[in-house]
C-alpha positions as CSV (number, residue, x, y, z in Angstrom):
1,X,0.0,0.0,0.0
2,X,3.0,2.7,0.0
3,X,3.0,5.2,-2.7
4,X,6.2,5.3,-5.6
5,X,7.1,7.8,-7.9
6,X,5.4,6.3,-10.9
7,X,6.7,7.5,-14.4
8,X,3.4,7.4,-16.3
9,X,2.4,9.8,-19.4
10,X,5.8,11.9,-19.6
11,X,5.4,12.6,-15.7
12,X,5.5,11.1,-12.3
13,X,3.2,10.4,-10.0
14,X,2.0,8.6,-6.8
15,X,0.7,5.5,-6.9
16,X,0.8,1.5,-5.5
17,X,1.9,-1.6,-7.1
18,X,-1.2,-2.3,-7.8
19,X,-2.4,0.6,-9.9
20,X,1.1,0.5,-12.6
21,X,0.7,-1.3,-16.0
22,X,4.0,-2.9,-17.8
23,X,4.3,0.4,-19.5
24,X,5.3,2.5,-16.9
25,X,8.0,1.9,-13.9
26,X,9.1,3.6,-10.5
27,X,12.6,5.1,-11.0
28,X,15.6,3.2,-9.3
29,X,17.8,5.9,-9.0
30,X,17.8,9.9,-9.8
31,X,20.5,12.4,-9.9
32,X,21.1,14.2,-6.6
33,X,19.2,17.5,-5.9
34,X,22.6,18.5,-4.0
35,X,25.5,18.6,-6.2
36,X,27.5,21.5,-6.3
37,X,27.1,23.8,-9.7
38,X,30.1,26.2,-9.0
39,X,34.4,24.2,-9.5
40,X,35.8,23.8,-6.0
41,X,38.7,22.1,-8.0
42,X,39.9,22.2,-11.3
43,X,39.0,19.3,-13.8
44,X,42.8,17.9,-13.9
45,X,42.9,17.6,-10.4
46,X,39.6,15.3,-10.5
47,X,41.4,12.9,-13.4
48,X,44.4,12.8,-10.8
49,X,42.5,11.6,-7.6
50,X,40.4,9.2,-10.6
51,X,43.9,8.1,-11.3
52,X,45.7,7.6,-7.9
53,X,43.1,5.2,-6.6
54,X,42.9,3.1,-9.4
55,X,46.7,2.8,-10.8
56,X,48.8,4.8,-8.6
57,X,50.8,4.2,-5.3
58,X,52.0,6.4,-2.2
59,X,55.4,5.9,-1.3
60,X,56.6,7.3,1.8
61,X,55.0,10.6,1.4
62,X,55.3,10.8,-2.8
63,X,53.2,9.2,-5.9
64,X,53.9,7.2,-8.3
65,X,51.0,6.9,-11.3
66,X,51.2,4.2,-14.1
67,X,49.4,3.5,-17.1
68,X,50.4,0.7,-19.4
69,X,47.3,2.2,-21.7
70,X,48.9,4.3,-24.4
71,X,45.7,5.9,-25.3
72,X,45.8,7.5,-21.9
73,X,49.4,8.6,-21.8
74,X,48.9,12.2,-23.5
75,X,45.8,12.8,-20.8
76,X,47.8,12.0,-18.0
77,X,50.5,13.9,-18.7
78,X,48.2,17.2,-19.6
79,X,46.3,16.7,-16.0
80,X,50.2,16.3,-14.5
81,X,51.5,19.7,-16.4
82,X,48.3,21.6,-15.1
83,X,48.1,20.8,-11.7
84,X,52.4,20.9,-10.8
85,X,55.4,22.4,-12.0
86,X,57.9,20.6,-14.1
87,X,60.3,20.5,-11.0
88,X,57.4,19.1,-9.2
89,X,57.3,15.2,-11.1
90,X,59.4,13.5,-13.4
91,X,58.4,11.3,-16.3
92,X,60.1,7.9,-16.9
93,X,60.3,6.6,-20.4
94,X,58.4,4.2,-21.4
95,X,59.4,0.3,-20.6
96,X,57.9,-2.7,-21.9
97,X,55.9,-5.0,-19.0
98,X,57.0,-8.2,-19.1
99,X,53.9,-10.2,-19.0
100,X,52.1,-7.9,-21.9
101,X,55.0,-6.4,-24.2
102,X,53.0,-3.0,-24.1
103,X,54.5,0.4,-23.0
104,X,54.4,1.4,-19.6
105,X,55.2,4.7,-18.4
106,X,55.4,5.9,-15.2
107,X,55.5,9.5,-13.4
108,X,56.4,10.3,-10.0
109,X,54.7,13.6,-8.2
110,X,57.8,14.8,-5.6
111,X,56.7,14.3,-1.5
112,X,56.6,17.9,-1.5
113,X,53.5,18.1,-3.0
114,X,51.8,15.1,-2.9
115,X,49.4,16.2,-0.6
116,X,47.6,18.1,-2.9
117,X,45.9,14.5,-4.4
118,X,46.9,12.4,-1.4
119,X,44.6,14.7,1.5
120,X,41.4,13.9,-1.1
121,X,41.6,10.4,-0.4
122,X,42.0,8.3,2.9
123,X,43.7,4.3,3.6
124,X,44.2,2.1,1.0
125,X,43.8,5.1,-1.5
126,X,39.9,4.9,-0.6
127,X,38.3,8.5,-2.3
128,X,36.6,10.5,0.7
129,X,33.5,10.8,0.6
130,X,33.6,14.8,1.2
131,X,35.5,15.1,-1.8
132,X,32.8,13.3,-4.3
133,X,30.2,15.5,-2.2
134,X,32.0,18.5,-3.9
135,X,32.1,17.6,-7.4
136,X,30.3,19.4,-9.9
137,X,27.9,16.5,-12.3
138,X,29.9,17.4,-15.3
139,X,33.1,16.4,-12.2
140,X,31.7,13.4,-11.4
141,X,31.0,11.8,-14.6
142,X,34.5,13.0,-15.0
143,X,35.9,10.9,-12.2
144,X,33.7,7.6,-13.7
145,X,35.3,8.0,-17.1
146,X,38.5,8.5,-15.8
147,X,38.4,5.7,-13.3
148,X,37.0,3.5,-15.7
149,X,39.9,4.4,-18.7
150,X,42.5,3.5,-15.8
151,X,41.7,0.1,-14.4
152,X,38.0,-0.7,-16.3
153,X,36.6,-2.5,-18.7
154,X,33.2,-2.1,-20.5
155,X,31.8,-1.0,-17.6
156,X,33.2,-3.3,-15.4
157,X,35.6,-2.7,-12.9
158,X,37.4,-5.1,-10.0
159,X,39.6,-3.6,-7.1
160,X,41.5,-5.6,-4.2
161,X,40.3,-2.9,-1.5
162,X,36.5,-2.8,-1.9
163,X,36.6,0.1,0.0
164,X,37.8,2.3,-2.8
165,X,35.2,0.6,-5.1
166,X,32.6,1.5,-3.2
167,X,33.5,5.1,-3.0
168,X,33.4,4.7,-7.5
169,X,29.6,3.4,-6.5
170,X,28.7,6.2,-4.6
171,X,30.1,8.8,-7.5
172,X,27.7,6.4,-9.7
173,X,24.7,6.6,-7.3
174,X,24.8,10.7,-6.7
175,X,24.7,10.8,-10.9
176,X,21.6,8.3,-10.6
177,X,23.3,5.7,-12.6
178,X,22.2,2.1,-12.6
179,X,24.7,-0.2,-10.8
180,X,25.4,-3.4,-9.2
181,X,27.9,-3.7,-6.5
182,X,29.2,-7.1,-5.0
183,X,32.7,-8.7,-3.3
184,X,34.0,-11.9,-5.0
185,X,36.5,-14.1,-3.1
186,X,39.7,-14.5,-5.2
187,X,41.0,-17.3,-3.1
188,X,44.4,-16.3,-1.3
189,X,43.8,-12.5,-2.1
190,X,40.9,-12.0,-0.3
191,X,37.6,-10.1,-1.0
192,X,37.6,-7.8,-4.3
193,X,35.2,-5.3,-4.6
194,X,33.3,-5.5,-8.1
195,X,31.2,-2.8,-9.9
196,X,29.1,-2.8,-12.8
197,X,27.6,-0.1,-14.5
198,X,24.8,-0.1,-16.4
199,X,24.2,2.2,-19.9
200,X,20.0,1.7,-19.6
201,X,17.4,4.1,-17.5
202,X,17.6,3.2,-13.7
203,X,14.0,1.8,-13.4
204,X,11.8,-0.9,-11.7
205,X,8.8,-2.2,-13.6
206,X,6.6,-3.8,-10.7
207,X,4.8,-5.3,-13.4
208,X,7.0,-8.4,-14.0
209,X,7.4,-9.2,-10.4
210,X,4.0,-9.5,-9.7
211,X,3.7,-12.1,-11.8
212,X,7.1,-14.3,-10.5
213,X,5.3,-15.9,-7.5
214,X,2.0,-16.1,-5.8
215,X,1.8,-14.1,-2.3
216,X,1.1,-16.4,0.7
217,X,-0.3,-15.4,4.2
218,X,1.7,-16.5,7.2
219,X,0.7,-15.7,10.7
220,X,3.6,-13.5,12.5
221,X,3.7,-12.3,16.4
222,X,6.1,-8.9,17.3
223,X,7.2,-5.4,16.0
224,X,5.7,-4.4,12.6
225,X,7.7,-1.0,11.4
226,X,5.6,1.1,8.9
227,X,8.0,4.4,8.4
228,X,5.6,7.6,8.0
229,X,7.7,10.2,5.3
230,X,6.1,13.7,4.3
231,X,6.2,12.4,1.0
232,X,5.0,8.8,1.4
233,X,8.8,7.6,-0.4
234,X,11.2,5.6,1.7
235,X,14.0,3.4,0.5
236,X,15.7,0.6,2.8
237,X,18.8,-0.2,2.0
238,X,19.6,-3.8,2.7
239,X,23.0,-5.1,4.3
């Protein structure tokens, strides 16, 4: 009996399960009302966080970023030139890796100013969360592509820290994209977090689950919780 934001006709409105034909659907996700619409950083320095997490490492205080990807070589090294000075990183040529025979180059961003990228993120090169909070939606989808270019693949992307692919999810989330987020056991190394992203609308249509199983009653004794919104909408998010 709780009302959903039914797309129906070009518009939304409230209505039940019961009252939405297979032609319309209730909206599983929606870009945030709250992002930013004024720059608190510049665009490079976005594609240099996006890069740090994903193929980067802190060493003592410095970075080191990789990219074995030539087609990202020239972007990298225009984010580098824009955000420090040339006395600021170096560039190592390119070398060949071993296991692929492809080009990988390598730049190293001094300890001295490190902390500009390293301060955005937390452990284990996990994003903060105040940081994607401040990004512009042009910013964010920014930081997807970016991330995605470094360590993705058609949409796909697996990390060893899930942490830090949970913070990608969120960026996803706040631009109302359609996701799925799990952990997979890789054996000896652990839990990886994994992160799809999906190209069609973020929608539900009630109509097809109606029809996947037939309700039955069962007796039940203790709390019942009905949450009471303003706007009779509540999500639950379940652990």
């Amino acid at each position: 009996g709780h009302k959903w934001p039914v797309f129906r006709g070009g518009l939304y409105q409230l209505d039940d399960f019961v009252g939405i034909s297979s032609y319309e659907f209730v909206p599983s996700g929606a870009i945030s009302a709250d992002l930013p619409t004024e720059k608190t950083y510049a665009d490079s320095l976005v594609e240099l966080v996006a890069g740090f997490w994903t193929e980067g490492y802190a060493n003592d205080g410095a970075i080191e970023l990789s990219q074995a990807k030539s087609e990202n070589f020239e972007r990298i090294r225009c984010a580098i030139t824009k955000e420090f000075d040339r006395s600021q990183y170096t560039e190592r040529p390119p070398k060949l890796r071993r296991n692929t025979n492809l080009p990988l180059i390598r730049w190293y961003i001094f300890k001295s100013v490190a902390d500009k990228i390293l301060k955005h993120t937390e452990s284990k090169k996990a994003v903060k969360y105040e940081f994607l909070n401040s990004l512009t939606k042009q910013q964010l989808e920014l930081f997807v592509e970016v991330s995605l270019l470094a360590d993705g693949r058609n949409n796909h992307i697996k990390q060893s820290v899930p942490e830090r692919i949970e913070r990608l999810a969120y960026a996803c989330l706040l631009l109302g994209r359609k996701l799925s987020y799990s952990k997979e056991t890789m054996g000896a190394y652990g839990d990886y977090g994994v992160l799809d992203i999906f190209t069609g609308r973020p929608r539900l249509i009630p109509y097809n689950f109606r029809h996947r199983g037939k309700i039955k009653k069962e007796k039940y004794k203790g709390l019942v919780w009905c949450p009471t919104i303003d706007n009779h909408i509540w999500l639950a998010r379940s652990q």
